[in-house]
VOLOPA-287198 format. One record per residue (C-alpha): residue in one letter; y, x, z. Coordinates in steps of 0.02 Angstrom, whole numbers, plus 50000, padded with zeros to 5 digits. Each point is the difference from the previous one (the first is absolute). Last residue first. Example, Ala and Ser with C-alpha at 12.3 -4.5 7.8 and 13.67 -1.06 7.14 Angstrom:
2
<rec code="S" y="49947" x="50684" z="50357"/>
<rec code="A" y="49828" x="49931" z="50033"/>
END
This chain:
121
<rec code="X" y="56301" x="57141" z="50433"/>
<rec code="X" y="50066" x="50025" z="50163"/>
<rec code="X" y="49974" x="50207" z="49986"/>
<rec code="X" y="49888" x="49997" z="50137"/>
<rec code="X" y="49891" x="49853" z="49927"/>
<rec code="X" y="50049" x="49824" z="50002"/>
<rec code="X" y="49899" x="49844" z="50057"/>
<rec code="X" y="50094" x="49860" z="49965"/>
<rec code="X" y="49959" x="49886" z="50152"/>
<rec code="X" y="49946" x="50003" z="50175"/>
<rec code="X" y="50087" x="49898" z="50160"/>
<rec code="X" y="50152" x="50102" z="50027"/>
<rec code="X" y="50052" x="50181" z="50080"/>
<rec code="X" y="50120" x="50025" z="49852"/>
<rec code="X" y="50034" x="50152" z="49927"/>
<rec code="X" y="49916" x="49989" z="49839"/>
<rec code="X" y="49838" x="50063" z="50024"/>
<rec code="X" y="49958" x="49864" z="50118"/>
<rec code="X" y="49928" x="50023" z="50182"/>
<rec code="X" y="49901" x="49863" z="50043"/>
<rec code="X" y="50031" x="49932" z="50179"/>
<rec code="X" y="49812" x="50033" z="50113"/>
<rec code="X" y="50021" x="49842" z="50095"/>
<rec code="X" y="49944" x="50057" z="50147"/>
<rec code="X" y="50147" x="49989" z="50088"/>
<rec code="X" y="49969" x="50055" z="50172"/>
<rec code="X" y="50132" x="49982" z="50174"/>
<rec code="X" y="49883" x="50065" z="50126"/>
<rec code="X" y="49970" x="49904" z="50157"/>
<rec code="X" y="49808" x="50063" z="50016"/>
<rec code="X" y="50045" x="50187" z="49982"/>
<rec code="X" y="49830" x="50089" z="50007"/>
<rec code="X" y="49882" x="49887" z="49915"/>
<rec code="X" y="50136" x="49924" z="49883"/>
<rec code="X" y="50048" x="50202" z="49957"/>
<rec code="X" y="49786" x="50000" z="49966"/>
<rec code="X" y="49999" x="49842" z="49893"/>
<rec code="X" y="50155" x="50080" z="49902"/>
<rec code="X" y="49921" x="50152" z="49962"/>
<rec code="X" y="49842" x="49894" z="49944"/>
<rec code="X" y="50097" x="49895" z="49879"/>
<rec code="X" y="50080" x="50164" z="49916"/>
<rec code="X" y="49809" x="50057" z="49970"/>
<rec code="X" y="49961" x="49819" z="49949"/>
<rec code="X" y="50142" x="50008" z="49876"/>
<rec code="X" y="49900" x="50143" z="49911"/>
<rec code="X" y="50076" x="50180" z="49952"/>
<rec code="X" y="50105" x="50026" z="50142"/>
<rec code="X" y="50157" x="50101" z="49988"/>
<rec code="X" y="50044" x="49975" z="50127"/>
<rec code="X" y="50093" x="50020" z="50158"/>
<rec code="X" y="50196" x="49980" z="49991"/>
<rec code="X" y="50102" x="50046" z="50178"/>
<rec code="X" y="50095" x="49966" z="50106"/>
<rec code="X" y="50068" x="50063" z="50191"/>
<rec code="X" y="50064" x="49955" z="50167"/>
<rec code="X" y="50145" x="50009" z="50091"/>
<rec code="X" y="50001" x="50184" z="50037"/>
<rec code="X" y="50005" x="50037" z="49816"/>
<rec code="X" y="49879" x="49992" z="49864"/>
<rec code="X" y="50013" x="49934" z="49818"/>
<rec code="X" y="49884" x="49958" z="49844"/>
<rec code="X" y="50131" x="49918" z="49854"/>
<rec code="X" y="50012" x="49834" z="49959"/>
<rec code="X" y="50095" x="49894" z="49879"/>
<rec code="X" y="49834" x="49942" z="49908"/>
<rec code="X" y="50061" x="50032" z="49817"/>
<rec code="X" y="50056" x="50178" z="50079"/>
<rec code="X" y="49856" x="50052" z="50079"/>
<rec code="X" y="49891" x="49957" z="49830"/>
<rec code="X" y="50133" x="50119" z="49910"/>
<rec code="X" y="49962" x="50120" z="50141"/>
<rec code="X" y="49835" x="50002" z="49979"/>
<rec code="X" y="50000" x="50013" z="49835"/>
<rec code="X" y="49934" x="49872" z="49900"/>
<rec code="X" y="49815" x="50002" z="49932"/>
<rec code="X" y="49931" x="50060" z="49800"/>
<rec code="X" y="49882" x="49935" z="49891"/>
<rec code="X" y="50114" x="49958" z="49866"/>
<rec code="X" y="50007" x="49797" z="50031"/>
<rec code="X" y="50076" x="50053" z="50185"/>
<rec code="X" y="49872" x="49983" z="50148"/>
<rec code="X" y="50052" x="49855" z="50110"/>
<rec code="X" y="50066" x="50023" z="50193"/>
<rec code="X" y="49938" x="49864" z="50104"/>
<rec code="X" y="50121" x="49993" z="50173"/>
<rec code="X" y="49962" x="49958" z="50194"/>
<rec code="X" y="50142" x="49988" z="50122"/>
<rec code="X" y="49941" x="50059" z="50201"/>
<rec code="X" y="50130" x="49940" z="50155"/>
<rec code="X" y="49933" x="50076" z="50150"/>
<rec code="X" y="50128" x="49965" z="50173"/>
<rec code="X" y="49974" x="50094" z="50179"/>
<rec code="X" y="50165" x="49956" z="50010"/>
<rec code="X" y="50089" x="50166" z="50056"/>
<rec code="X" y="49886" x="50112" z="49869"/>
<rec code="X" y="50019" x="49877" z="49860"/>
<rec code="X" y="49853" x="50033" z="49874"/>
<rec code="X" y="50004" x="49997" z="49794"/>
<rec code="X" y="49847" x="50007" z="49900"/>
<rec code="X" y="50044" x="49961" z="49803"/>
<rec code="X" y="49837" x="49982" z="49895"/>
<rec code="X" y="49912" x="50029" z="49854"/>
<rec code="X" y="49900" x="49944" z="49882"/>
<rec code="X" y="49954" x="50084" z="49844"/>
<rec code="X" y="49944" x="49899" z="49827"/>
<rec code="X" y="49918" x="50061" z="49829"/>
<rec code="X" y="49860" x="50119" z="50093"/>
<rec code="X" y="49880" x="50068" z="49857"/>
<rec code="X" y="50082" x="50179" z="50001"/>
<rec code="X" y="49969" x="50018" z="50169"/>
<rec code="X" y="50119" x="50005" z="50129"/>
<rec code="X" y="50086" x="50173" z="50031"/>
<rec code="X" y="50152" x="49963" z="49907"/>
<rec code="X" y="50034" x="49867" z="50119"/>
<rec code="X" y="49991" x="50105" z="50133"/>
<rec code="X" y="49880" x="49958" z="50120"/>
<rec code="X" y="49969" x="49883" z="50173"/>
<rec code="X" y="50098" x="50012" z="50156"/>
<rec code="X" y="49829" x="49959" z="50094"/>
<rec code="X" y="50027" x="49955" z="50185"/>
END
């Protein structure tokens, strides 16, 4: 499976990343995968990782019962799509939202709307 790039590795042309949240339960057998759109600031710029870690409420994790972790960023939602097709391939009861949540500027993991930049302006 892909992980994907850093967002500041994406080219220059890319205005949206997609990621998502991959989290497996050792003593279940359990998959549970969230799927985010992160939106380029007005300036040019992305959010931190860990600010984008934050808005989600995640962060990656291992430990005898299983672990997490965030794989992205992809630079097309058809890249994210296919990393999901192949967890679907190989875990057939997985819990998936595909819904690819926008992640706003402003702190709120919301349908999109003001865009801001990293300052919030």
């Amino acid at each position: 499976m892909v992980q994907g790039a850093k967002a500041r590795d994406l080219p220059k042309a890319i205005n949206m990343a997609y990621y998502l949240v991959y989290e497996r339960n050792y003593q279940t057998g359990s998959v549970k995968v969230r799927s985010y759109a992160l939106k380029k600031y007005n300036d040019d710029t992305w959010m931190l990782q860990d600010d984008l870690l934050q808005k989600i409420g995640f962060r990656d994790y291992f430990h005898n019962g299983g672990f997490g972790t965030l794989l992205g960023a992809y630079r097309a939602k058809q890249d994210a799509l296919d990393v999901i097709d192949h967890i679907r391939a190989n875990a057939p009861s997985a819990n998936i939202d595909s819904s690819f949540l926008p992640i706003n500027s402003d702190g709120a993991i919301q349908p999109a709307g003001a865009d801001k930049d990293f300052w919030n302006n």
